[in-house]
N, C-alpha and C positions, 0 to 999 in steps of 0.2 A: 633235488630234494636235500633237506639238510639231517643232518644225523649228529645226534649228540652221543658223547660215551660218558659212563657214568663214571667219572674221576675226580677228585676234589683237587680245586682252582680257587683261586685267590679271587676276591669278589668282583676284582677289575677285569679280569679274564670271561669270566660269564659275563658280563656286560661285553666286551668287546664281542663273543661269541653268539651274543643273540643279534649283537647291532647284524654281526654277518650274515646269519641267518636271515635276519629281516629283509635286507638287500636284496639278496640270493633268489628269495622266494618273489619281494617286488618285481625283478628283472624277469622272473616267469609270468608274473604275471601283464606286466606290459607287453612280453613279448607274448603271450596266447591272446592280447587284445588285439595288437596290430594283427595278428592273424585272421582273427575273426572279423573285423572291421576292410581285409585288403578283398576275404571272399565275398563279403557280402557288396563291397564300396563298388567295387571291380565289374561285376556282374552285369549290372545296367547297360556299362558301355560294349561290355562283351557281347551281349545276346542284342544292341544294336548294329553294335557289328555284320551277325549275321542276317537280321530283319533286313538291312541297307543292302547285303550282298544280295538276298531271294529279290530284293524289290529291284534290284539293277536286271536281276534274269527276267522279272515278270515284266518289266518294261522292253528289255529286247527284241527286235523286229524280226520277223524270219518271212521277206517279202517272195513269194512263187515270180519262178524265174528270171531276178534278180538279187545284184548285191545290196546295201545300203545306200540311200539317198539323201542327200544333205536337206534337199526340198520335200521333198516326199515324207519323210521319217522327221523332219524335224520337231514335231513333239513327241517321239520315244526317245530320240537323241537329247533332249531337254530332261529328259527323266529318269532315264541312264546317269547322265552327268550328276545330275540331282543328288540318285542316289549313291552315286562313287563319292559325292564329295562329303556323305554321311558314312559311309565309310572309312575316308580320312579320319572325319572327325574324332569318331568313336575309337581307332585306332592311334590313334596320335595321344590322347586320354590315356592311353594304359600301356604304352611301347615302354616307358620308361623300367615299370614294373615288371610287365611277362616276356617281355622280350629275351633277359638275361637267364629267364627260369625255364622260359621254351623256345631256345635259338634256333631250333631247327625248321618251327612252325614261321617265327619272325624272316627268317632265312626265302620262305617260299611266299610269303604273303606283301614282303616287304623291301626286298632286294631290286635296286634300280637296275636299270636294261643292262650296261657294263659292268655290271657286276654278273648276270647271268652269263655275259658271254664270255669272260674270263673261262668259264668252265665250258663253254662252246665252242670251240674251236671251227666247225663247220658251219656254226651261226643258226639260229633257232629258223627250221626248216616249214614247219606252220604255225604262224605266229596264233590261231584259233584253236591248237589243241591243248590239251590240259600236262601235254612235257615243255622242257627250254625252260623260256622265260614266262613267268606264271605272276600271280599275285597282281595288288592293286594298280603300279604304276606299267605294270604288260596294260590291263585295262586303260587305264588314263591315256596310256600311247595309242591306240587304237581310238578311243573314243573322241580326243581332242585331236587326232592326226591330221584336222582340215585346216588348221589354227595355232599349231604347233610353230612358234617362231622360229623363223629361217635360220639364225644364228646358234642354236640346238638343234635343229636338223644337219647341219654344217658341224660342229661337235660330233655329232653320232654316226656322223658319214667317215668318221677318222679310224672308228673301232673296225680292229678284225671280224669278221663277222657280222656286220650290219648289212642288213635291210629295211628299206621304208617301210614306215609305217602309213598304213592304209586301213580305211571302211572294209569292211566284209566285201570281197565285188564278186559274186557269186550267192546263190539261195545255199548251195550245201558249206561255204563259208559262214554265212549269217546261223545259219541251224547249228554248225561248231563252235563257234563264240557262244552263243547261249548256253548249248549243252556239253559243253568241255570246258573251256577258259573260267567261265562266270560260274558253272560246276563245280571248278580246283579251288575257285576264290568261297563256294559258299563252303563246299567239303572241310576247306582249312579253318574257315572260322569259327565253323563247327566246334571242330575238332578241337582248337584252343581254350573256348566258350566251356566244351565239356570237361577237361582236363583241370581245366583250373578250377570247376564248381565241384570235380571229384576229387580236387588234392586235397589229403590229412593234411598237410602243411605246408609252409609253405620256406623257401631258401632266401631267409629275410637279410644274408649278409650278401645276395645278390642281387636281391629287390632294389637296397639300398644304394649299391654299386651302381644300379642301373638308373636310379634320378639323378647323383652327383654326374654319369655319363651322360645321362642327357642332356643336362644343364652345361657340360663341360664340350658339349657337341653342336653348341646352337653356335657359336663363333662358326665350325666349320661349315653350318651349313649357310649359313649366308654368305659366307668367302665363296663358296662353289658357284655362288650366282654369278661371280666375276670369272668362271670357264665355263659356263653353261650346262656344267652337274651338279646344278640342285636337284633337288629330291622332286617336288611336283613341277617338275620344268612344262610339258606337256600344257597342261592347263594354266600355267603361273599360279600358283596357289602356294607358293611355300612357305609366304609369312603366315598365312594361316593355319599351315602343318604347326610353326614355330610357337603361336601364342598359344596352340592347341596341349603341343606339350609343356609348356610353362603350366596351363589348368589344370592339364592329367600328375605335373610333379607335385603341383600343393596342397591335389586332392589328396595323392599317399601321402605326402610328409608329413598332412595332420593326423594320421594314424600314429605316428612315432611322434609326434608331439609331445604330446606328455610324459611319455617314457623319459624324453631328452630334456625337459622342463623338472622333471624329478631329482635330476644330478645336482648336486648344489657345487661349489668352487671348493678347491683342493689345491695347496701344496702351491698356491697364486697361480694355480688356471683359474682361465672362468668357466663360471657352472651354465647348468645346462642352458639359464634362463639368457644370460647373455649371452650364450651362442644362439638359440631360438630367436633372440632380438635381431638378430646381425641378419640371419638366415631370410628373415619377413621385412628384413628393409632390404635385403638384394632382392626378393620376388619383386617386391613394390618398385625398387628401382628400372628391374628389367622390363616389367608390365607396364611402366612410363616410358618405355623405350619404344615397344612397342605396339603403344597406342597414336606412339606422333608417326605410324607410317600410316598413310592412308591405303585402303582396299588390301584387298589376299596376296597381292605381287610382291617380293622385294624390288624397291626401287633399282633402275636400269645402272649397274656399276659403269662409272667413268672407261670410258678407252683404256687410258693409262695407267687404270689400278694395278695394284702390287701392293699383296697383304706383306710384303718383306719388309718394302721399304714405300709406306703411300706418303704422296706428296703433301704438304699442309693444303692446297688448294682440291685436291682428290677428297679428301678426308672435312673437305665442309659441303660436300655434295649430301643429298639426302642417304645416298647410299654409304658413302662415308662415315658421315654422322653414327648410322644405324651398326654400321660393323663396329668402332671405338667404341662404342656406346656398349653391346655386348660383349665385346672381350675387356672393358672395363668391371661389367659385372659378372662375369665369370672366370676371370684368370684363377687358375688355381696355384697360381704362386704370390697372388695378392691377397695380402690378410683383410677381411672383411667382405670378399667376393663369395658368393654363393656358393661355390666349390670350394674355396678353403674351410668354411666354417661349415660343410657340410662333412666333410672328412672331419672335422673336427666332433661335431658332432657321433660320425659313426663309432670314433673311439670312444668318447664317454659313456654309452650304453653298450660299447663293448662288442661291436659288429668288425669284422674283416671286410674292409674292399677295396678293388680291386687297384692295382696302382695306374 
């Protein structure tokens, strides 16, 4: 709020003091819109979220006395899947945003298998109940485990703590997946769904933090695919995790659009409109990237790759191609990449994030 004292000023001084004022109050007020536009934007994806998790439980098989059947179940197994990969969906949409805001929720819904076992040292001892390893890709391992490429199974056989993953083979395993695992998974998305339609507000300097990190994250998750830690490894689905959150970053960014279009150029920076220009040609460059991959897989990384040091003949394979192509449009030590001019961006309307 701005506050005037009643002193007599020279007439250039009250002009400079209203200009501030004006500012002061604008920045409030763009910043109560991206607020109100992140809960309401947000929402949709949120409570598809959990609609996707109930329809993964109500599809689940709980067959008398037996486990899960590839032949037999194969159309709950078809609609399970279905719905995990609406789950993705709707979560890859808005990780950018709530993730930073509710790490702990992101932590249990979202943490791939080596990452849960880091904290397991004894290794997750029912892979069916709602402790260990939790959240959607514990699902994804389970559910794709028939098809799961050998060369990730051979990965995950390196980790302290692993155990195959496997079908329910047992009735009281199928009955604990449904009513525990797929339980934890709707409980949490619940629970994120509610929190965020209940916050007074929201931590828009971590919001922010968290598209420039997404966007500054896709380099890594496509290099993972050359040691078989990509994120939807299970099902190969990670390019579609990737274009997922390119969609979820542009939906928030046009919430702060206008605020960051409102800066005009100073002191020979550019204003906000040329950073906004820069910003919507790196989206458009990276959404041509990847649209030249065909289907949800990233293409099979060469034998020989090394993000250190890749070969020119490595680096014109499709997989190649697709990783220069993203760390071209994301380096954040490249002026005109999406991550420089998004930092750029966060200083001019004046947000902290993160280094």
């Amino acid at each position: 709020m701005c506050r005037f004292r009643f002193v007599f000023v020279a007439a250039g001084s009250l002009a400079l003091a209203a200009l501030a004022c004006s500012s002061e109050s604008s920045d409030e007020q763009h910043r109560a819109a991206v607020v109100s536009g992140m809960r309401s934007g947000l929402i949709s994806d949120l409570a598809n979220l959990v609609s996707a998790s109930r329809a993964l439980q109500a599809a689940a098989p709980t067959p008398s006395g037996r486990g899960w059947d590839g032949s037999q179940d194969a159309a709950a197994l078809a609609a399970m899947r279905g719905a995990w990969t609406d789950c993705r969906t709707a979560y890859e949409h808005i990780e950018g945003a709530t993730a930073p805001i509710f790490p702990d929720i992101d932590v249990t819904i979202d943490s791939r298998y080596e990452d849960f076992l880091a904290a397991l040292p004894g290794g997750d001892a029912d892979p069916f109940d709602d402790q260990g390893v939790t959240g959607m890709h514990a699902l994804e391992r389970i559910l794709y485990s028939d098809v799961t490429p050998a060369r990730v199974i051979q990965y995950e056989a390196m980790l302290p703590g692993y155990s195959p993953a496997a079908f329910p083979g047992t009735d009281a395993q199928a009955l604990e997946f449904k009513t525990s695992l797929v339980q934890r998974q709707i409980d949490d998305a619940q629970k994120l769904h509610d929190q965020w339609q209940g916050a007074t507000n929201y931590d828009l300097d971590a919001a922010f933090s968290g598209l420039i990190s997404l966007m500054d994250e896709q380099r890594e998750k496509v290099d993972k695919a050359s040691t078989d830690q990509e994120e939807s490894r299970y099902s190969q689905t990670t390019m579609a995790d990737i274009r997922h959150n390119l969609e979820g970053t542009q939906r928030v960014y046009a919430l702060f659009q206008p605020w960051i279009r409102s800066k005009p150029a100073a002191g020979g920076m550019p204003g906000g409109q040329e950073i906004d220009a820069a910003i919507e040609q790196g989206f458009a460059n990276l959404q041509a990237i990847y649209d030249a991959v065909d289907g949800d897989a990233i293409p099979q990384p060469p034998a020989t790759w090394s993000s250190l040091d890749p070969t020119a003949t490595d680096l014109q394979t499709p997989f190649g191609q697709l990783y220069s192509g993203v760390v071209a449009a994301v380096d954040p030590n490249a002026a005109g990449s999406i991550v420089w001019e998004m930092n750029a961006a966060a200083g001019l309307i004046g947000l902290t994030v993160a280094p």
